[in-house]
C-alpha positions in Angstrom: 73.5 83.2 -68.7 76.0 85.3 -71.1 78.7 86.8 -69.7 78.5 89.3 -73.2 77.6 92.9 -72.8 75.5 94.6 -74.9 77.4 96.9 -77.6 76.7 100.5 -76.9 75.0 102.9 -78.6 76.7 105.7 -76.4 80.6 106.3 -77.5 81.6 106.3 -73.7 85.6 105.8 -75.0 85.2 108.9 -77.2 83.4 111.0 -74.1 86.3 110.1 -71.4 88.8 110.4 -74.1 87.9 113.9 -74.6 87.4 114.8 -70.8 91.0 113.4 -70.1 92.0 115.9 -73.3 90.4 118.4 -71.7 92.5 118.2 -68.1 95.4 119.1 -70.1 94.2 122.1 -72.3 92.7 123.6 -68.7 96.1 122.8 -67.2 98.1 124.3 -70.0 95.5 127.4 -70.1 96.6 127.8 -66.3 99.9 128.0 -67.5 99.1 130.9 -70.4 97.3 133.0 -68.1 99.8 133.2 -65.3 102.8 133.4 -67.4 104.9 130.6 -66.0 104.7 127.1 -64.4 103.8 127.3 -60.8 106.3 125.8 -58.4 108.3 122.6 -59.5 105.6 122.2 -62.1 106.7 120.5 -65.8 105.0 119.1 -68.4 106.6 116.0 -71.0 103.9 115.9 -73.1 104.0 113.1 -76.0 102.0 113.7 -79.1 102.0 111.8 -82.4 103.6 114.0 -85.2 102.0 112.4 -88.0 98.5 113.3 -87.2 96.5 115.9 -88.7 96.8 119.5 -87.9 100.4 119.1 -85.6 102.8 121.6 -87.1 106.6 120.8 -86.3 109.8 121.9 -88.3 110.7 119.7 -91.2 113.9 118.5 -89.7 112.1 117.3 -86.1 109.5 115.6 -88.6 112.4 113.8 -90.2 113.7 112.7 -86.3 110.7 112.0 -84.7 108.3 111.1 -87.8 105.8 108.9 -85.4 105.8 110.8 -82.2 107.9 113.1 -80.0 108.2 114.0 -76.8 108.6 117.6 -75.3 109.1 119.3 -72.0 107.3 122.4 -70.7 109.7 123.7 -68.0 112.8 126.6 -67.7 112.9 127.0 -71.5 110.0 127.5 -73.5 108.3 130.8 -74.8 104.8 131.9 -76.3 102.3 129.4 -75.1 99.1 129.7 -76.1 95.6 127.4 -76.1 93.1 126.9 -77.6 90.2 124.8 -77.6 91.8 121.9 -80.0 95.2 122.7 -79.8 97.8 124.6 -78.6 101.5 126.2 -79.1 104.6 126.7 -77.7 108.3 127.7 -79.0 111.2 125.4 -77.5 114.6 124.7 -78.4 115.7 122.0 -79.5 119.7 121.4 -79.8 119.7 125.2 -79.2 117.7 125.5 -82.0 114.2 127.2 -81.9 111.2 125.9 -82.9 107.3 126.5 -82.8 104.8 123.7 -82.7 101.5 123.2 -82.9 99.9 120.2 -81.6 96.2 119.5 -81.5 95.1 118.0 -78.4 93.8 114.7 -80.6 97.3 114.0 -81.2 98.9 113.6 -77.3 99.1 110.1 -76.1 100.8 111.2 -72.6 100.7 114.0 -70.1 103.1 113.9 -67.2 103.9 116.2 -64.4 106.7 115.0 -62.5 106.1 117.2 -60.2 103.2 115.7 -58.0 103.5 112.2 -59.9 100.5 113.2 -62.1 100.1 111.2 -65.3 97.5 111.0 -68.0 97.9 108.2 -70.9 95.6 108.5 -73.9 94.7 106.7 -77.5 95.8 109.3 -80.2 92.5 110.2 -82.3 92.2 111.2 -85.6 94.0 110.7 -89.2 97.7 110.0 -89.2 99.8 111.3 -92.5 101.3 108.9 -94.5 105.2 107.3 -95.6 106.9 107.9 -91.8 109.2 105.3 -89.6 109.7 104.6 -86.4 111.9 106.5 -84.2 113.7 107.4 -80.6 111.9 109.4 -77.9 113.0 113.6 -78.1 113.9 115.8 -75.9 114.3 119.0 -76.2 117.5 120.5 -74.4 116.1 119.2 -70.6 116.8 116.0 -68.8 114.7 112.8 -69.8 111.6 112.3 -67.0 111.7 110.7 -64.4 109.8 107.1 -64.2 106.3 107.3 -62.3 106.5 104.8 -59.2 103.5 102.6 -58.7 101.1 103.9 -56.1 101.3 107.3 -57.6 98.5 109.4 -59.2 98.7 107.7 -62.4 95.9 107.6 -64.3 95.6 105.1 -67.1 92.3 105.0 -69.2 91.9 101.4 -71.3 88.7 101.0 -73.7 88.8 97.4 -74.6 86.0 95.7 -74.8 85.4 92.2 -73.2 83.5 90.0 -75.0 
């Protein structure tokens, strides 16, 4: 008996993928609608800044030209969502800055807060001609380390053969 699986036909990866995507747009959404984060509530959100459709200032594309980090909490201004993507102004080095980042681009989505974590595969087309680089921040403290047994959850779409 083979201990193979049949390839599917159904791209189950893609359909979770998009699901998980959508936590965070509904999440953020929350956020828009009432105005500010609720409670202890922040957001590092990690995003690939190479991929199509994210919109960052040339000089953060210079630092950070693979992927970035940012964090939702006391100082950012004029979030909004939409269904692919969404916006937000933030400083960074006192310097302000709007981005837009399609959802397809994040990779994680942390709260802190309750130990809430989502980890994704970035989807889409990158651009081309960047390096590697250091994690961002932008003018908060760096996140704090998930501890096992918390509500991490971690989606992996490899396939055994």
């Amino acid at each position: 008996m083979a201990d193979e699986s049949p390839e599917s036909l159904i791209p189950y990866d893609e359909i979770v993928q998009e699901a998980l995507r959508d936590v965070v747009g509904r999440v953020l959404s929350s956020v828009e609608k009432g105005g500010s984060l609720p409670g202890g509530h922040h957001f590092y959100i990690t995003f690939r800044t190479r991929m199509a459709g994210v919109e960052i200032p040339k000089h953060l594309a210079q630092r950070f030209p693979d992927e970035m980090t940012i964090v939702i909490q006391h100082r950012y201004w004029d979030l909004h969502v939409a269904p692919d993507f969404f916006t937000v102004g933030l400083s960074f080095g006192g310097v302000p800055a709007m981005l837009r980042v399609p959802f397809a681009a994040v990779t994680d989505f942390v709260d802190p807060a309750v130990d809430f974590s989502l980890k994704f595969q970035a989807n889409g087309a990158e651009n081309d001609g960047h390096e590697d680089h250091d994690d961002a921040e932008n003018d908060v403290p760096v996140a704090v380390p998930v501890e096992d047994g918390s509500n991490v959850v971690s989606v992996d779409f490899t396939r055994k053969k």
